[in-house]
C-alpha positions as CSV (number, residue, x, y, z in Angstrom):
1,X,123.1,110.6,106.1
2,X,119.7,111.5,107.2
3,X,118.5,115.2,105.8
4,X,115.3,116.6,107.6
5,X,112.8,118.5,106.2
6,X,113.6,121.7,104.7
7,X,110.2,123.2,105.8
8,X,110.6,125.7,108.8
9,X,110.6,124.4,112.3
10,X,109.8,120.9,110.8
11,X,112.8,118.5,112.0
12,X,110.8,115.4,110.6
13,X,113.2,112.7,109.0
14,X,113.2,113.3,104.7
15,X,112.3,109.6,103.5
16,X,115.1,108.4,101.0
17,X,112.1,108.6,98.3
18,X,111.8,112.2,98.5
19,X,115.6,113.3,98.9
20,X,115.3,115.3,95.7
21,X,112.2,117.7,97.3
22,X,114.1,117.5,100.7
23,X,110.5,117.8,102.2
24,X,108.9,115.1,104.7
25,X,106.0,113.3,103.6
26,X,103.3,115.3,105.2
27,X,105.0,118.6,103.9
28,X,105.4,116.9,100.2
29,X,101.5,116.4,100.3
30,X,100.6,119.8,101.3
31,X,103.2,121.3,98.5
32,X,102.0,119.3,96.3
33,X,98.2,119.6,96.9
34,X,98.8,123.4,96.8
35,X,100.5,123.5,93.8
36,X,97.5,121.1,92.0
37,X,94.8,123.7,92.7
38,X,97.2,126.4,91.2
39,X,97.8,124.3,88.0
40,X,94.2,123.7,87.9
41,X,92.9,127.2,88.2
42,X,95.4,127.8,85.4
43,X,94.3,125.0,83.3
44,X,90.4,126.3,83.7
45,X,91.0,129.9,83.1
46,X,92.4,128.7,79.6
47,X,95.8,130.2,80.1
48,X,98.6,126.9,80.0
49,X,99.4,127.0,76.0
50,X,100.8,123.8,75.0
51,X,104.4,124.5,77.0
52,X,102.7,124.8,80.0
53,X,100.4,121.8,79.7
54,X,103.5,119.5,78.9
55,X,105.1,121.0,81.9
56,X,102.1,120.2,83.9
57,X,101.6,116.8,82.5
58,X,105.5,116.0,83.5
59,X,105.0,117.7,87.2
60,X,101.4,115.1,87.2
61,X,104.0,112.2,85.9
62,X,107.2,113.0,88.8
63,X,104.9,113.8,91.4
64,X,102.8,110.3,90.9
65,X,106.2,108.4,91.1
66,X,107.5,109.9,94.1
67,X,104.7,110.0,96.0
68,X,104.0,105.7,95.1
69,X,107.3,105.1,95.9
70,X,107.3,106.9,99.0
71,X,104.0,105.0,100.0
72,X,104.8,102.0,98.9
73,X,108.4,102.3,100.4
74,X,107.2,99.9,103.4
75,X,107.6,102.4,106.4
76,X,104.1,102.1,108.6
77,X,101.8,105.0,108.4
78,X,99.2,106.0,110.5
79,X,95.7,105.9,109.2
80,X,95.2,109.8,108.6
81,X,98.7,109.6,106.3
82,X,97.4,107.0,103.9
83,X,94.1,108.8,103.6
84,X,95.9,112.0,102.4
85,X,98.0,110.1,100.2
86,X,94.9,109.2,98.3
87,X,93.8,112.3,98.5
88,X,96.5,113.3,96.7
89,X,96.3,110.6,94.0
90,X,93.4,111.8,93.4
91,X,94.3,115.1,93.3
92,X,96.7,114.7,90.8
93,X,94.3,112.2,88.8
94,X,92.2,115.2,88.7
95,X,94.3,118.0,87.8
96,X,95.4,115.6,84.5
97,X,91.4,115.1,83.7
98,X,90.8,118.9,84.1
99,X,93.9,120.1,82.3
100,X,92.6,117.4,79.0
101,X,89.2,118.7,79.2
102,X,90.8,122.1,79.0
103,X,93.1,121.3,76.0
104,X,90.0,120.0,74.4
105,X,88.0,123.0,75.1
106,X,90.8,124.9,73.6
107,X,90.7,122.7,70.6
108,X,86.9,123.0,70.3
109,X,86.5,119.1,70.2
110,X,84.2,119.4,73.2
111,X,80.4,117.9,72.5
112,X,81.4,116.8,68.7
């Protein structure tokens, strides 16, 4: 059974990949792009204690799976689609590098 998107209003198709967020692929991006720059503000403030970090670090690790699989799933995507799927790659490749440099901060292993 097809589900669509759980987002309001949106009545785009859920790809079988990305059942478990019940969110379309463009939707999926902008959840998860949104909740990066929250993570990261988090992780640069100092405040994610090693809990949180490992929580992070999973959501990095699920997120990166689901979103290859979904773009890798063979479906044709326009241009634009592909270009914010890097983006979100990247996104997540950052939030990881920001939240180590963070732990290390923490640590006081920066600069030694």
């Amino acid at each position: 059974m097809v589900q669509n998107c759980t987002v309001a209003a949106c009545k785009t198709p859920v790809p079988p990949e990305l059942q478990s967020e019940a969110r379309c692929l463009p939707h999926f991006l902008t959840a998860s792009e949104l909740a990066c720059a929250d993570m990261r503000r988090e992780t640069a403030t100092g405040e994610a204690g090693k809990e949180r970090r490992a929580e992070i670090a999973a959501y990095i690790g699920k997120h990166g799976e689901l979103l290859a699989r979904a773009a890798t799933s063979g479906v044709r995507m326009p241009d634009e689609l592909k270009a914010r799927i890097l983006s979100a790659f990247l996104t997540l490749m950052n939030l990881r590098e920001n939240m180590d440099r963070s732990a290390e901060r923490a640590k006081g292993t920066v600069g030694r």
